[in-house]
N, C-alpha and C positions, 0 to 999 in steps of 0.2 A: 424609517423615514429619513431623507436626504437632509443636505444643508438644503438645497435648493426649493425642494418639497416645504421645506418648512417656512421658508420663506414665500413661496406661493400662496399661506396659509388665511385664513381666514381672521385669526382673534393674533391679535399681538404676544398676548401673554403667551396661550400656546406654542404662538412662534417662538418665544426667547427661550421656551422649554425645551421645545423640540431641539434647537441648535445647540442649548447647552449639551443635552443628552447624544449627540449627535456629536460635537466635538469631546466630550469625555470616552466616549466609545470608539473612536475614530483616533483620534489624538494622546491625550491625558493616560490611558488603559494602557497603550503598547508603551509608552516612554516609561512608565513607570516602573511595568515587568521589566523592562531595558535595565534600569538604575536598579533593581535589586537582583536582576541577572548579574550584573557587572558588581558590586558591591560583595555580594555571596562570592564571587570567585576570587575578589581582594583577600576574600577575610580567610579562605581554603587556601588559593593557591599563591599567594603571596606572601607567605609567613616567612620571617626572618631568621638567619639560623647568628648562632653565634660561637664559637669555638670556646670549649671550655679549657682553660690551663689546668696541669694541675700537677704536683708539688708532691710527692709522696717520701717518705723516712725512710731508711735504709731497714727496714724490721721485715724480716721475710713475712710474716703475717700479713702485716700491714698492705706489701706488696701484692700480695695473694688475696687481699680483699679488693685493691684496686680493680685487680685485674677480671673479680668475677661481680664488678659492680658495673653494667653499663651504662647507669644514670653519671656516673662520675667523667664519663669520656665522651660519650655521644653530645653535638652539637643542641647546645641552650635554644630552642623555637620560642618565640614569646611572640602574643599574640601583635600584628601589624597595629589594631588600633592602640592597645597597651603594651606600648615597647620601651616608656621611660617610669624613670621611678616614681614620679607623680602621678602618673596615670595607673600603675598597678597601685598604688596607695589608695586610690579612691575606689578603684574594683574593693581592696582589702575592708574598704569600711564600706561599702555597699554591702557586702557579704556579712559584715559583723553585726550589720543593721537588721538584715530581712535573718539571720540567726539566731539574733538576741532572744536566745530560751534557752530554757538547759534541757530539754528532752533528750533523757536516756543518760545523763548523769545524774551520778548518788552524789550527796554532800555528807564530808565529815568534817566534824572540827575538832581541834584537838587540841588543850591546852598547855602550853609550855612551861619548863620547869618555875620560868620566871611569873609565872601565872598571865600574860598574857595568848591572845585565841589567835588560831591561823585555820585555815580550811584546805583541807583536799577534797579533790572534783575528779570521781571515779567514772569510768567509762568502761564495761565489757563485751567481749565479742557476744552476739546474740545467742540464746541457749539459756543453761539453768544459773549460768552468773548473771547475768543481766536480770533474769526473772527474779532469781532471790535481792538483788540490789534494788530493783523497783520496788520489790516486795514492802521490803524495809521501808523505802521512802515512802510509798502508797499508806503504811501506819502509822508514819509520823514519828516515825523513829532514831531519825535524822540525826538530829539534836542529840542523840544519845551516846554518850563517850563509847566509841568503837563498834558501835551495833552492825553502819555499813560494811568496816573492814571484817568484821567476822563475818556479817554474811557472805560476803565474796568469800573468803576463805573455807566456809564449810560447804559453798556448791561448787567448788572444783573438783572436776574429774580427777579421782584417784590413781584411776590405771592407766589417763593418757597423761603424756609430760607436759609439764606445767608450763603456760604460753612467758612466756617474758613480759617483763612492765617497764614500760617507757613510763619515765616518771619527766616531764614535760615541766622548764624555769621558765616561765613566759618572760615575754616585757616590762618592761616599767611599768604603763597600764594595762597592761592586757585582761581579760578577765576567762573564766570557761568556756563564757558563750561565744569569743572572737576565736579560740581553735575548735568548736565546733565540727568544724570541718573535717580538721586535722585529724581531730579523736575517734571522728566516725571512719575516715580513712584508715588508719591505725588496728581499730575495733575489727571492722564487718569486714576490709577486702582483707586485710594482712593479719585478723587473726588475735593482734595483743589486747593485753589489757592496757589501758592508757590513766593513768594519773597524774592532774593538773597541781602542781603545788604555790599553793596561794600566801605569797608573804603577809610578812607584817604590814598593815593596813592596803592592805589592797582588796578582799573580798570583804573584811570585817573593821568599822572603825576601832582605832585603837583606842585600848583603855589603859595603857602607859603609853608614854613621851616619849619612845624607842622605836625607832624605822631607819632606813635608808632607798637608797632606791635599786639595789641588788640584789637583796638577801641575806641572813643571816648567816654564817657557817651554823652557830652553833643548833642553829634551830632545821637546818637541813640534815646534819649529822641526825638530831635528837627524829627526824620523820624516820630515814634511812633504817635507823636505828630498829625503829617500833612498827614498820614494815616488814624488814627480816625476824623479827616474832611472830608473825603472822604468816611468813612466806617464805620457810625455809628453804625452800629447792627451787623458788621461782629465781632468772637469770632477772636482774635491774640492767636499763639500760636510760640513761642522759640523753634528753633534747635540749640546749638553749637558745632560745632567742633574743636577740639583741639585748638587753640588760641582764637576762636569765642566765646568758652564757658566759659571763664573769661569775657568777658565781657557780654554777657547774664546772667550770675549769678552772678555779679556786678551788672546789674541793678537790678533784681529781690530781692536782698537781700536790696539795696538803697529804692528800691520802696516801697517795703512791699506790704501791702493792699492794696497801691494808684496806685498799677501795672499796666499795660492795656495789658500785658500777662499774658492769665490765667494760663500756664502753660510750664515748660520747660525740654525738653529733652537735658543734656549734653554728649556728646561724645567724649572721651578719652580726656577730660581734666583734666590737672595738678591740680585742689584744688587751692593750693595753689602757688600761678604764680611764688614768688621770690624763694621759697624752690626749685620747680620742677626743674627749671633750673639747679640747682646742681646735675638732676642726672640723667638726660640725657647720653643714651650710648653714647660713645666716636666717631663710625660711623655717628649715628643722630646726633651730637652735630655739625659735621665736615659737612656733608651736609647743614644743614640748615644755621647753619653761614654763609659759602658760598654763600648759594640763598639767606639771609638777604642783604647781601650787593650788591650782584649784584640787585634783584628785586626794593630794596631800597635808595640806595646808588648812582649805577651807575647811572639808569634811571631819576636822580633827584639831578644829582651832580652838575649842575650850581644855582639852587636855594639854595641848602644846602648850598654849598659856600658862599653865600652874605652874610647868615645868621650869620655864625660861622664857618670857613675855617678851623681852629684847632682842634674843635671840630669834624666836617667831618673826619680828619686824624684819630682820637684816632677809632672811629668808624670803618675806614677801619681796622689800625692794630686789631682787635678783630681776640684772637683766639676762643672764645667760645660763645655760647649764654650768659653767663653771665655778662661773659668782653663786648658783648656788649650792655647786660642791664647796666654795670656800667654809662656808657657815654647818652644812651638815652636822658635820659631829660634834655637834653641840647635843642633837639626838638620837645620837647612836652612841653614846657612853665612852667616847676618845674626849682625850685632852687636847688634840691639835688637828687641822689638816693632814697632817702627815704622820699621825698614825693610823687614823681613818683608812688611807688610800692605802697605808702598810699591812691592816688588816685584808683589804678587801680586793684589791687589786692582781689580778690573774697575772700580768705579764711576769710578775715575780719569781712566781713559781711553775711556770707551763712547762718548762725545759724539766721540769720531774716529776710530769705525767706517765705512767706505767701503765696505760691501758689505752688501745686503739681511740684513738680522735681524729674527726674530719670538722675543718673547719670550711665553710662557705662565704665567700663577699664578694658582693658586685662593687666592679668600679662607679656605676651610676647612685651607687649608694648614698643619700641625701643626709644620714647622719655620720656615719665613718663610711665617708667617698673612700676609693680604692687609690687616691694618690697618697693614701695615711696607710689602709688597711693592707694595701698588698706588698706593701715592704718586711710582710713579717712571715713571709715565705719561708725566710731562712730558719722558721720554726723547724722545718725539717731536716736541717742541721743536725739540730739539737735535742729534738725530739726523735728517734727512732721510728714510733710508734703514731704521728704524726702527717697527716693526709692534708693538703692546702687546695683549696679548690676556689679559682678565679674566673670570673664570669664577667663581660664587658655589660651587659644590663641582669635585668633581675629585682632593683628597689632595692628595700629596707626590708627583709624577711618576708618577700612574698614570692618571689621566683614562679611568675604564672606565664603556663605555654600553653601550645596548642592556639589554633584560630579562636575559640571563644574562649580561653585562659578557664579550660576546664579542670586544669591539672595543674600542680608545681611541683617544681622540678625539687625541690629541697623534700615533698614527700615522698617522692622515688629514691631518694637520696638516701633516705632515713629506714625506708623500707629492705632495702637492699645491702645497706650495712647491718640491722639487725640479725636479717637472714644470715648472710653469711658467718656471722661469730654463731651464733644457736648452732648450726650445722657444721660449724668446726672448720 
C-alpha cells in the first residue's frame, strides 16, 4: 500500500499504520542499510596504521631475532574506533568482565619458605596435559601441595620436545581471569604452556604484613626454583606487564647468566619503577591509587593492622602512587624508602641482563607516557642483548589491532620471540 492509498483509507488508525509501514519500508530500511554499509567500511577500510620504531643491541642474536620477528617491524593497525589508550582500556575491561572464569586453568598454591601462600594459574595446550590438569581439578585436588604441577609433569609427551613455559608477572591487579585471553592464545594457537604467577596478596589474602606492589625476588627465585624440579628440560620463558615487568627484569638483570629464563618480553613497563611514578597522568595516578588501597588495603586490613596500625593510616591517606610508595616499606621488611626501591627497582641492574629482552611502550601510554618511557632507548647501548620497541598508540598493555581489535600486537610479539629462541 502507498502513502497515498493510505491516506484514501477508510479508519484513521489503519491510516497512521499503513504510512508508518510505508515510510519505514520506503525511508527508515534503506537509510539504515546506508549507515551500516558505510560504518562496516569505516571500521575495514579505515584502519590506522602506525610505524613502529625500534631500537635493537648490538648482540648478533638479538639482531637475528629482529630480523625474523615481523610483528616487531610491520606497521601497529589499531582499530579506528579504539585508537587511544582510554578507549583500548575500556575494550581491556569489557574483555576481563565477559572472561571472568577461569575455564581451562589448574590452580596451585604453594607455600613459601616464610610460611606465607601465593598461587600459580596453569594453562595447557589441549591434549593429555590439559585432560590430566582438569583431571586433578575435577577431584578437588587443587588445594593439594603440588598435585597440579605433577599432573602436568607426568602427562607430557616423552618422545616429543618439551613445549616452553611462559611464566606470565601480571599487573598490580591483574588476576588469571583478565589474561584469559592471552593464555588461551599462548595455549591452543602457539602451542605453550602458560603460567600465571600470583604475588603476595593478589589471588590469596595475606596472612602476614608482607606485600609490595611488584613482586618479590625472593619468592620468584623460590617458584623458578621448584618449577625446574619438575621440568628439567622444559625451556622458561618471561612475560611482564606493567608492574610484573619490574620484577621480571629485576630478576633477569640479578641473574645474569645463572638465569633459568631464557628470555623476556617486557610490556609497557616503567624502566625505571621510582622515576615512573612521577609521571603518571593525573587520571591513572587517581585510578590506580584508588584500586591500590582497596585491592590491598581493605581486603587485608586486619593483618596490616597488628602489623603497624599507623602505618596502615599513612597508606590509606595516599593521594598518589608515590605518596604511596613513600610509606611501603614499612610492609615489605625495609628500613627506608630507599632501600625498598634499592631492592626492587629494575633500572639498576638492566644494563646486566644476559638473556634476550624486548621491551614494548606506547607513547599514548596513560601511566608511563612515552615522553618518560622512550628515553630509555639507550638501553640498547648498554644492553647488547636488548630489543626497544616504540609505538605512537597502543594504551597501557593492550596493543589491540585489526578493525574489531581482534588481536594485539604485544601477542604476536610474544609469540614470535618465543619461537624464534626454541628454534635457535
Amino acid at each position: 500500500m502507498t502513502v497515498g492509498m493510505a491516506i484514501r483509507g477508510v479508519s484513521p488508525l489503519c491510516d497512521i499504520g499503513d504510512i508508518a509501514a510505508a515510510w519505514t519500508l520506503e525511508v527508515l530500511i534503506p537509510r539504515l542499510c546506508l549507515a551500516i554499509l558505510f560504518l562496516s567500511a569505516s571500521l575495514l577500510k579505515l584502519t590506522l596504521r602506525y610505524p613502529i620504531r625500534v631500537y635493537v643491541g648490538s648482540h648478533p642474536v638479538m639482531r637475528n631475532i629482529v630480523r625474523r620477528c615481523p610483528s616487531f617491524q610491520k606497521d601497529y593497525r589499531p582499530p579506528s574506533w579504539a585508537c587511544g589508550a582510554w578507549a583500548q582500556a575500556i575494550v581491556y575491561l569489557y574483555r576481563s568482565w565477559r572472561n571472568n572464569h577461569l575455564r581451562g586453568f589448574a590452580r596451585e598454591v604453594l607455600q613459601l619458605p616464610d610460611g606465607e601462600s601465593v598461587s600459580l594459574f596453569w594453562m595447557a595446550p589441549p591434549g593429555p596435559m590439559r585432560e590430566a590438569m582438569m583431571q586433578c581439578k575435577e577431584d578437588g585436588r587443587e588445594e593439594e601441595m603440588g598435585a597440579t604441577i605433577q599432573a602436568l609433569a607426568s602427562s607430557m609427551p616423552p618422545d616429543d620436545p618439551p613445549p616452553p613455559i611462559v611464566i606470565i608477572c601480571h599487573g598490580v591487579f591483574q588476576t588469571a581471569a583478565d589474561l584469559y585471553e592471552f593464555c588461551t592464545f599462548l595455549t591452543e594457537t602457539c602451542g605453550y604452556i602458560a603460567c600465571v604467577f600470583n604475588r603476595r596478596g593478589n589471588d590469596m589474602p595475606l596472612s602476614r604484613a608482607r606485600f609490595n606492589t611488584v613482586g618479590d625476588q625472593c619468592d620468584f627465585r623460590f617458584i623458578l626454583s621448584r618449577m625446574r624440579d619438575f621440568f628439567p628440560n622444559n625451556c622458561f620463558y618471561g612475560v611482564g606487564i606493567s608492574a610484573g615487568s619490574s620484577l621480571l627484569a629485576r630478576y633477569l638483570g640479578d641473574a645474569g647468566e645463572e638465569s633459568e629464563v631464557e628470555g623476556g618480553v617486557l610490556i609497557s613497563g616503567g624502566y625505571d619503577m621510582e622515576l615512573s611514578l612521577q609521571h603518571m597522568t593525573p587520571l591513572a595516578d587517581l585510578v590506580v591509587t584508588t584500586h591500590a588501597k582497596s585491592f590491598f588495603l581493605e581486603r587485608n586490613e586486619e593483618t596490616l593492622k597488628r602489623e603497624d596500625g599507623p602505618g596502615l593510616q599513612r597508606l590509606k591517606r595516599s593521594r598518589s602512587m608515590q605518596e604511596f610508595h613513600e610509606h611501603l616499606h614499612i610492609f615489605d621488611g625495609k628500613a627506608s624508602r630507599e632501600e625498598y626501591f634499592q631492592t626492587h627497582n629494575p633500572a639498576l641492574v638492566l644494563d646486566k641482563i644476559a638473556r634476550p629482552v624486548v621491551y614494548i611502550n606506547a607513547y599514548d601510554d596513560m601511566c608511563f607516557p612515552g615522553h618518560f618511557t622512550f628515553q630509555f632507548k639507550k638501553l640498547v647501548e648498554e644492553c647488547q642483548l636488548a630489543t626497544v620497541l616504540h609505538v605512537e598508540k597502543g594504551g597501557h598493555g593492550t596493543f589491540y589491532e585489526n578493525w574489531d581489535a581482534g588481536s594485539s600486537r604485544a601477542f604476536q610479539c610474544v609469540r614470535e620471540f618465543v619461537d624464534c629462541l626454541q628454534k635457535g
